[in-house]
GUBA-135382 format. One record per residue (C-alpha): residue in three letters; x, y, z. Coordinates in steps of 0.25 Angstrom, whole numbers, padded with zeros to 4 digits, always signed. Example, Ala and Ser with C-alpha at 12.3 -4.5 7.8 and 13.67 -1.06 7.14 Angstrom:
<rs>
Ala+0049-0018+0031
Ser+0055-0004+0029
</rs>
This chain:
<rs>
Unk+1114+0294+0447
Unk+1121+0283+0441
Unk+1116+0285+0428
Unk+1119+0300+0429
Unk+1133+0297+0431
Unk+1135+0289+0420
Unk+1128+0300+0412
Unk+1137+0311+0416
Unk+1126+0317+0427
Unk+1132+0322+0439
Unk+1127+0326+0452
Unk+1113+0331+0454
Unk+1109+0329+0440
Unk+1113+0313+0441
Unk+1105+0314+0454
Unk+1093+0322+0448
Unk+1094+0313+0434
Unk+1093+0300+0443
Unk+1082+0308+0452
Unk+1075+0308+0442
Unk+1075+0293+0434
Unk+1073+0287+0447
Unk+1060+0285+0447
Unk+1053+0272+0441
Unk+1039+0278+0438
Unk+1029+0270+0431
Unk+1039+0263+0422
Unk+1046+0255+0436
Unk+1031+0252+0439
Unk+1028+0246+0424
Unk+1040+0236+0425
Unk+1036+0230+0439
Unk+1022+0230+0433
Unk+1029+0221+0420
Unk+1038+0214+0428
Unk+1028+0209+0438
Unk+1019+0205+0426
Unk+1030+0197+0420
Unk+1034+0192+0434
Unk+1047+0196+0435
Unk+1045+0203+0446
Unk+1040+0199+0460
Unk+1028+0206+0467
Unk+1037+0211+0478
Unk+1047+0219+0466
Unk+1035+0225+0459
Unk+1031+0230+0472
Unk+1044+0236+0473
Unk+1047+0241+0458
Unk+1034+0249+0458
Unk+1036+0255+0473
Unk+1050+0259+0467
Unk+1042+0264+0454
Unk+1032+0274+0464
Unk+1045+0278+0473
Unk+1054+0281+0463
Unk+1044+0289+0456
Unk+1040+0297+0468
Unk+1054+0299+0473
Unk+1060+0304+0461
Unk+1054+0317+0460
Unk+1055+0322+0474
Unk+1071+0317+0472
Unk+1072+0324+0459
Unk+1068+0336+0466
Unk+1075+0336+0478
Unk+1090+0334+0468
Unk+1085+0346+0457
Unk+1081+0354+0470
Unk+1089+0369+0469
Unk+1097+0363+0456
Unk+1102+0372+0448
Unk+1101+0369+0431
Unk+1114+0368+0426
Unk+1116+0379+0415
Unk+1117+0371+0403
Unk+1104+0364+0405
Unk+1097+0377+0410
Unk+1101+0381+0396
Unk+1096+0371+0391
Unk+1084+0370+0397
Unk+1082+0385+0394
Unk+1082+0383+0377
Unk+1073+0373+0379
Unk+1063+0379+0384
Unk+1067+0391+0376
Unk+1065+0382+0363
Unk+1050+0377+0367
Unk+1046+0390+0369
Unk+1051+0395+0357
Unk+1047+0397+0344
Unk+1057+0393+0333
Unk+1069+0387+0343
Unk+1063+0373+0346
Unk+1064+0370+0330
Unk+1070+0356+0325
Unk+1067+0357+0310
Unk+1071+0369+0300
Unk+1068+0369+0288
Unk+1078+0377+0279
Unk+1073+0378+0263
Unk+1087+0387+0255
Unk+1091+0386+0242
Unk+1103+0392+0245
Unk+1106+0407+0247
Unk+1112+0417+0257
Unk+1100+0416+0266
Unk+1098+0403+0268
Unk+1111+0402+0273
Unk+1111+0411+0283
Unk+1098+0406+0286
Unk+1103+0393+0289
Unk+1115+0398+0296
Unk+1103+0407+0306
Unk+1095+0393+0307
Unk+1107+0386+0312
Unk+1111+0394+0322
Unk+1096+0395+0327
Unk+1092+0381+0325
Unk+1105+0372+0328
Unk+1099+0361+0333
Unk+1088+0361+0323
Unk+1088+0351+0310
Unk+1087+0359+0298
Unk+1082+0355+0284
Unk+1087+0361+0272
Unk+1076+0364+0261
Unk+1079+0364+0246
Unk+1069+0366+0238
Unk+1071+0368+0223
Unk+1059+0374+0212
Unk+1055+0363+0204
Unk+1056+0364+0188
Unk+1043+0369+0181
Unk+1046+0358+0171
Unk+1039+0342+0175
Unk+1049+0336+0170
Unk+1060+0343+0176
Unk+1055+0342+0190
Unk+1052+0327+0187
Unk+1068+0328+0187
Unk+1069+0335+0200
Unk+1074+0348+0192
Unk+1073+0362+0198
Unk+1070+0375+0194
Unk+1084+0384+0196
Unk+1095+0381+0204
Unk+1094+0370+0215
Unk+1095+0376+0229
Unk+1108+0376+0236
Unk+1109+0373+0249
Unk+1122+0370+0252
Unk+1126+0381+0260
Unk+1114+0380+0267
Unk+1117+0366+0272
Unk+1133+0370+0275
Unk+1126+0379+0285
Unk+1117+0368+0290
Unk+1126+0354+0289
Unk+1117+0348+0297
Unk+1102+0351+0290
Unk+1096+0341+0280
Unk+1093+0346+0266
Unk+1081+0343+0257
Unk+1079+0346+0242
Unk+1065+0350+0237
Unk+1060+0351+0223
Unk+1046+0361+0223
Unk+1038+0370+0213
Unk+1035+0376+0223
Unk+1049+0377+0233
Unk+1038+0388+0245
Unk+1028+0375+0247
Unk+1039+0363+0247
Unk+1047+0371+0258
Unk+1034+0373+0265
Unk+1031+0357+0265
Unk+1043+0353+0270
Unk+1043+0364+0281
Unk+1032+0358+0285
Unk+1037+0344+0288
Unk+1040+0349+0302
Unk+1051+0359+0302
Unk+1052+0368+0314
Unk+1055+0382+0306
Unk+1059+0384+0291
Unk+1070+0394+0288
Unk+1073+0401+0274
Unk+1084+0411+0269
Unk+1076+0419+0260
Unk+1085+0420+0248
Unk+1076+0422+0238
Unk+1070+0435+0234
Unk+1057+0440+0229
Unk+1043+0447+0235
Unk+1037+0444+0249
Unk+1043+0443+0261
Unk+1056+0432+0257
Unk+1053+0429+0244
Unk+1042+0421+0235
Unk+1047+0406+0240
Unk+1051+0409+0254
Unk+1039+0419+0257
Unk+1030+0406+0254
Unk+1037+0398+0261
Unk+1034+0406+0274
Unk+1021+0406+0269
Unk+1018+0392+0271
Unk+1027+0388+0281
Unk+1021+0384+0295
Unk+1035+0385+0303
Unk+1041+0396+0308
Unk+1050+0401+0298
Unk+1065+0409+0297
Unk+1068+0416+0286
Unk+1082+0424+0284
Unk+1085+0434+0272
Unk+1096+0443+0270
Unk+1094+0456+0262
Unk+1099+0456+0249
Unk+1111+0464+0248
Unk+1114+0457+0262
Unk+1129+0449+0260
Unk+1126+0437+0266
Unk+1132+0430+0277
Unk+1133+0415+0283
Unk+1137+0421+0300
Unk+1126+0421+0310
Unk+1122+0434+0315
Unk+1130+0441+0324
Unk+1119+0450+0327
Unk+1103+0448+0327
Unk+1093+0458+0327
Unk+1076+0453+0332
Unk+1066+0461+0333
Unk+1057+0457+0343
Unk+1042+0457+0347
Unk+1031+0449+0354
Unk+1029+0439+0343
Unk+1032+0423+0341
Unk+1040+0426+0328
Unk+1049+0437+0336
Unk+1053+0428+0345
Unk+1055+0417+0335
Unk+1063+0426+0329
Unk+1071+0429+0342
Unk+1072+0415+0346
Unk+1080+0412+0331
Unk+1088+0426+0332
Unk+1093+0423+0346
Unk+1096+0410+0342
Unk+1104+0413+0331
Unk+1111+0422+0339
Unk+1114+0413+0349
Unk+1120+0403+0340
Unk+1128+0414+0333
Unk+1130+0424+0346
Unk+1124+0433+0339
Unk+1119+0447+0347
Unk+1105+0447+0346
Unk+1094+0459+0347
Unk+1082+0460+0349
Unk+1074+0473+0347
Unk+1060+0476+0347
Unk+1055+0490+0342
Unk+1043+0497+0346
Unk+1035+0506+0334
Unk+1035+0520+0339
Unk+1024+0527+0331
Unk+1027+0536+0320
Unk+1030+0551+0324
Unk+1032+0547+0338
Unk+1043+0552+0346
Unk+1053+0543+0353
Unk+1053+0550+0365
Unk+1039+0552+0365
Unk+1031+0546+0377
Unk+1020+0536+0372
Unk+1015+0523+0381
Unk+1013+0514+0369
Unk+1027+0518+0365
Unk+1034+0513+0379
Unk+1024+0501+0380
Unk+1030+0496+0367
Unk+1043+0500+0372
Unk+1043+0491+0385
Unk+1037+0481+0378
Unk+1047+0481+0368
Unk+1059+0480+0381
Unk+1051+0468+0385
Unk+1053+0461+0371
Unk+1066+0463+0368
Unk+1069+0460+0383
Unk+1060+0447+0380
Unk+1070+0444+0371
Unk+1082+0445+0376
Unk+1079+0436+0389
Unk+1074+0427+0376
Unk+1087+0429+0371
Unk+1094+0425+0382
Unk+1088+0410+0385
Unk+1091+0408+0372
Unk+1106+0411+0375
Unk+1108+0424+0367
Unk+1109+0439+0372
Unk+1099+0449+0365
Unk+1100+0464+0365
Unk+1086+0470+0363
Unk+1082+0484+0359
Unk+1068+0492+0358
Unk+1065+0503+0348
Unk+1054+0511+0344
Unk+1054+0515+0330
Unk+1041+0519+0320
Unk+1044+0507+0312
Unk+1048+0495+0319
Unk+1053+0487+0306
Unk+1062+0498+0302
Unk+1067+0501+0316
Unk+1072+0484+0316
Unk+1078+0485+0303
Unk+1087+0498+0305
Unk+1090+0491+0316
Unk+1094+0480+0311
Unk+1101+0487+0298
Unk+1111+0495+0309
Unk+1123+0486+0305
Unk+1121+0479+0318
Unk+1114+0465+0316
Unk+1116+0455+0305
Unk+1101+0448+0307
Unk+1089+0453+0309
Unk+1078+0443+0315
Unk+1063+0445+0312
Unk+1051+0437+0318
Unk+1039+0437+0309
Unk+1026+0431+0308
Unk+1022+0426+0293
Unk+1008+0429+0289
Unk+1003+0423+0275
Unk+1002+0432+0264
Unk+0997+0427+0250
Unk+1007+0417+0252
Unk+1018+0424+0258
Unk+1021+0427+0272
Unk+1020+0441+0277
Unk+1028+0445+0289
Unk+1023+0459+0291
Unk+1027+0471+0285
Unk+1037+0473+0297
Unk+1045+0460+0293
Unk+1046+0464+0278
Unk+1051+0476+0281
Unk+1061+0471+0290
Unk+1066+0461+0279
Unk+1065+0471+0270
Unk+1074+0482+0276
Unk+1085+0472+0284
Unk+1099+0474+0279
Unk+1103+0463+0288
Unk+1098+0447+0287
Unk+1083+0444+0292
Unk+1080+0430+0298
Unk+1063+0432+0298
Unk+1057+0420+0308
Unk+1044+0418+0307
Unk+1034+0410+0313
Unk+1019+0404+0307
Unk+1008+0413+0310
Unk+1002+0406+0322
Unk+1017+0405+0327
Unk+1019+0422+0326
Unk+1011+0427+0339
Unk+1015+0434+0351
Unk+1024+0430+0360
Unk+1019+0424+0375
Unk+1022+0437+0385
Unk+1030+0423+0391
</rs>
């Protein structure tokens, strides 16, 4: 009680904290046990010491119950203990360590502004890594193909992150190493262009990766823009990587306060009538309200509220990307599993579609293949 007061722990909690450090347990029975071998202590007080020990022990318990008994959590640590619980269960949220490789560029920017908002307790690397010079004397002197990286905007975004500098042939394999030196999820903004997925570099990066991964891309003729979103769109599914991908958006949104909605759209097949009664269709249907309803009560222990819609369409990629091109979002979340490809990684014919038709900026989080299966029906 004592020590609760000089603490600042009033009331029952003081009792409850003083309950529960009350009891002596084996440690009071090791220091009679010392003391008497070094004759400090008579017979008569060890005999008293270790009594005190068992009493204490036995005591505490049934005391600590009877002062908890009917009490009601205060709301700030029911919150609290909430996240956590939310956290060890979840898939990308307990993360300590990103890794964030950039040279620079739009998309890394605003992936670094999406990474803060998500992650703010997180400790964030910054990877540079430059092409070295084909030439053996001019990489002995630490020169580089091109222009150095620049991630100065990068780091104004992230003050407090840590910056390293690389110099590689091959820029896809020095990222992977260092991803691998215990980072919890890596993150690119996928600037550069060319064939596959992202491009050359960044597609083999996510090939050899073996943490989960975000990845954000504007389209091309897309102005840039360094706000947070105001209004997210996920699509949701019974998959790990779609829940990833909720866990990120929904943090994003609540760091933003950001509207957040979740839709999941069921595939109506071709030629088939709206109206037209079918039981695969409205078994799909229903399990589509219990997602999206899944979702929202998700939504809401992570402090955000999410709207939800279900849709039936013969093409459900095209039926998200309308969607999402209405005017009425500015970031469209995906959650994807990778699969290797002759090394590239392949998301699916869905996802490339998705990325390829979006007129608005798409964050892509992805989870290792061993990482990417259902979601528990808990």
């Amino acid at each position: 009680m004592a020590g609760g007061f000089f603490a600042g722990v009033r009331g029952r909690e003081a009792l409850a904290l003083g309950s529960g450090l009350s009891a002596l347990g084996a440690m009071g029975v090791v220091v009679a046990i010392v003391g008497l071998n070094l004759g400090v202590v008579s017979e008569t007080r060890y005999t008293v010491m270790v009594l005190a020990a068992v009493v204490t022990s036995v005591v505490a318990p049934q005391l600590l119950k009877l002062v908890v008994r009917n009490w009601v959590i205060p709301e700030e640590e029911a919150q609290r203990l909430n996240e956590e619980e939310v956290k060890e269960s979840s898939e990308i949220l307990r993360s300590k360590r990103i890794l964030l490789p950039t040279r620079g560029g739009a998309n890394s920017r605003y992936a670094a502004r999406l990474i803060s908002a998500a992650f703010p307790d997180a400790e964030t690397t910054i990877l540079v890594v430059d092409l070295a010079d084909q030439n053996f004397i001019r990489r002995l002197r630490r020169q580089v193909q091109g222009e150095p990286g620049d991630p100065s905007e990068v780091e104004e975004i992230l003050p407090e992150s840590r910056t390293i500098r690389r110099i590689a042939r091959d820029p896809a394999a020095a990222i992977a190493r260092e991803s691998a030196l215990g980072y919890d999820v890596v993150a690119l903004g996928a600037t550069e262009t060319g064939e596959g997925t992202f491009s050359n570099v960044i597609d083999r990066v996510l090939a050899l990766v073996e943490t989960p991964s975000i990845v954000v891309r504007m389209p091309a003729d897309h102005p840039g823009t360094d706000s947070l979103p105001i209004r997210i769109l996920v699509p949701v599914a019974a998959t790990r990587s779609t829940r990833a991908a909720e866990e990120f958006a929904y943090s994003v949104a609540k760091a933003s306060g950001a509207r957040t909605f979740a839709l999941h759209v069921v595939n109506r097949p071709e030629g088939q009538g709206i109206l037209r009664e079918d039981p695969a269709v409205e078994s799909s249907l229903r399990d589509g309200q219990e997602l999206v309803g899944a979702a929202a009560a998700f939504g809401e222990r992570l402090g955000v509220a999410v709207e939800t819609g279900v849709r039936m369409a013969p093409n459900a990629e095209e039926e998200i990307v309308a969607f999402g091109n209405s005017g009425a979002f500015d970031l469209l979340v995906l959650g994807a599993s990778a699969r290797s490809l002759t090394n590239r990684p392949f998301y699916g014919h869905r996802v490339s579609y998705m990325l390829a038709q979006s007129e608005l900026p798409v964050a892509v989080v992805s989870l290792p293949p061993t990482r990417g299966g259902a979601v528990p029906t808990n």
